[in-house]
C-alpha positions as CSV (number, residue, x, y, z in Angstrom):
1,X,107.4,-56.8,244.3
2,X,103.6,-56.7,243.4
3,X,103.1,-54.3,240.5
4,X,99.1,-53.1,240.5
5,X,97.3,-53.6,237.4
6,X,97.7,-49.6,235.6
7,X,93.9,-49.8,235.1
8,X,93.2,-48.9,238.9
9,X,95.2,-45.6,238.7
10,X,92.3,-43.0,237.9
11,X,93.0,-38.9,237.6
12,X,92.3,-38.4,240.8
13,X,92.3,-41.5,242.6
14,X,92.6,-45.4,242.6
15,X,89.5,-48.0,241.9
16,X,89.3,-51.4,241.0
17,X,87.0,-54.4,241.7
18,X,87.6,-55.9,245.3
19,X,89.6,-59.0,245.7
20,X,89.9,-58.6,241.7
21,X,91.8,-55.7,240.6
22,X,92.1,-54.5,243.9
23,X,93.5,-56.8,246.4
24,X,95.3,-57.0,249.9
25,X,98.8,-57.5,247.9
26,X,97.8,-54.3,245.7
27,X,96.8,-51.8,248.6
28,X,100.0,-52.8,250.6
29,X,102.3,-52.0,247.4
30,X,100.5,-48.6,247.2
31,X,101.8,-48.1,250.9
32,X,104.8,-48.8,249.4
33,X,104.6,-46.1,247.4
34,X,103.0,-43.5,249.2
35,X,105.6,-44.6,252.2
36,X,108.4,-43.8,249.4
37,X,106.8,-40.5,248.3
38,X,106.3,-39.9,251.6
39,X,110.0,-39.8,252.2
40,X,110.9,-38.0,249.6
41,X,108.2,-34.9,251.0
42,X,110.4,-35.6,254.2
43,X,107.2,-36.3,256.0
44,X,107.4,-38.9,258.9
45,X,103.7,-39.6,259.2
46,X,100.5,-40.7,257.3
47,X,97.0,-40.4,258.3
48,X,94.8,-43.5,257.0
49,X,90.9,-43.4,256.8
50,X,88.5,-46.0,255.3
51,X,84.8,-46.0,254.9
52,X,82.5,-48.8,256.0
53,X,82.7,-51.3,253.6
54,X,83.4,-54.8,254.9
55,X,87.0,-54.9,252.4
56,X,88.4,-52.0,254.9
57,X,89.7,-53.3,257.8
58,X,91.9,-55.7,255.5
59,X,92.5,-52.6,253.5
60,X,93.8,-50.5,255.9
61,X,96.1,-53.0,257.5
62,X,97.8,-54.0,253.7
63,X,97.9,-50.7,253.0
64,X,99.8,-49.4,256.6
65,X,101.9,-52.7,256.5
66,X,102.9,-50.8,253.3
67,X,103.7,-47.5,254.1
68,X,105.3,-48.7,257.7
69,X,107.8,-50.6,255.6
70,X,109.1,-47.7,254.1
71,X,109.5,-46.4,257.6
72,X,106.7,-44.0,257.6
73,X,104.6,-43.8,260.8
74,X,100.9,-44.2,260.2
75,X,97.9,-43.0,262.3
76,X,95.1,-44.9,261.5
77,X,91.8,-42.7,262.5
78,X,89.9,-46.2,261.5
79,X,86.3,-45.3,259.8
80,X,86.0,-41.5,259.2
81,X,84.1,-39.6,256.0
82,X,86.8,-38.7,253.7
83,X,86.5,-34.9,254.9
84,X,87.6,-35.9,258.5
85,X,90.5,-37.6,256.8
86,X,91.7,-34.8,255.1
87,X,91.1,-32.1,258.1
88,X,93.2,-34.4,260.2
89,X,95.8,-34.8,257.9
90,X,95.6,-31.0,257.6
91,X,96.0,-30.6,261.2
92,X,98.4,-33.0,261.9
93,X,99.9,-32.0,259.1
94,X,100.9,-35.3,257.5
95,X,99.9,-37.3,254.7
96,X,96.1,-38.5,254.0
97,X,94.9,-41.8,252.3
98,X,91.5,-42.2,252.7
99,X,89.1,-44.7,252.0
100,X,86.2,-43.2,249.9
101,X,83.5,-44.7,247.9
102,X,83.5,-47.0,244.8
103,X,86.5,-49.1,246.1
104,X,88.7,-45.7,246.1
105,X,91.9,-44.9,248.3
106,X,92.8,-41.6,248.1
107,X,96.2,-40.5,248.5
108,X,96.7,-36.8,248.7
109,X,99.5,-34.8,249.2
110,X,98.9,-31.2,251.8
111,X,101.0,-28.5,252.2
């Protein structure tokens, strides 16, 4: 298993350089892990957002490779502004991880 360099882990959010610190390997082992937390919530389903940036497509795909492993359903709402992320996870009730600037994902937990 891939272990992400500790670095990337921010207070409220991940970062790291593209392809550096931050790679297709990494973002699908934090799928992993939001998949496993996702579980443990007993939520079945995680909504995934990105922004524009040419390194989300790849992104997105490691990173719901990830959390599908766990057997955790994803809906991918593809390139969204982090708000629209977070009101469909709201209203589909599920799990967001959303793509935001500065090479961020953005997993957050809703009620």
């Amino acid at each position: 298993m891939h272990t992400p360099a500790p670095e990337i882990f921010k207070a409220y959010d991940i970062r790291g350089i593209v392809d550096t610190a931050l790679t297709t390997e990494t973002v699908r082992a934090i799928g992993q892990a939001l998949g496993s937390a996702a579980l443990v919530l007993n939520q079945k389903t995680i909504v995934i957002g990105r922004d524009g940036r040419l390194s989300g497509p790849g992104f997105a795909k490691a990173l719901a490779e990830g959390i599908i492993q766990t057997g955790i359903n994803v809906i991918d709402i593809g390139c969204v502004a982090t708000p629209l992320t977070y009101f469909a996870a709201y209203h589909l009730r599920r799990i967001p991880a959303s793509r935001s600037p500065a090479a961020t994902i953005r997993p957050t937990t809703t009620a």
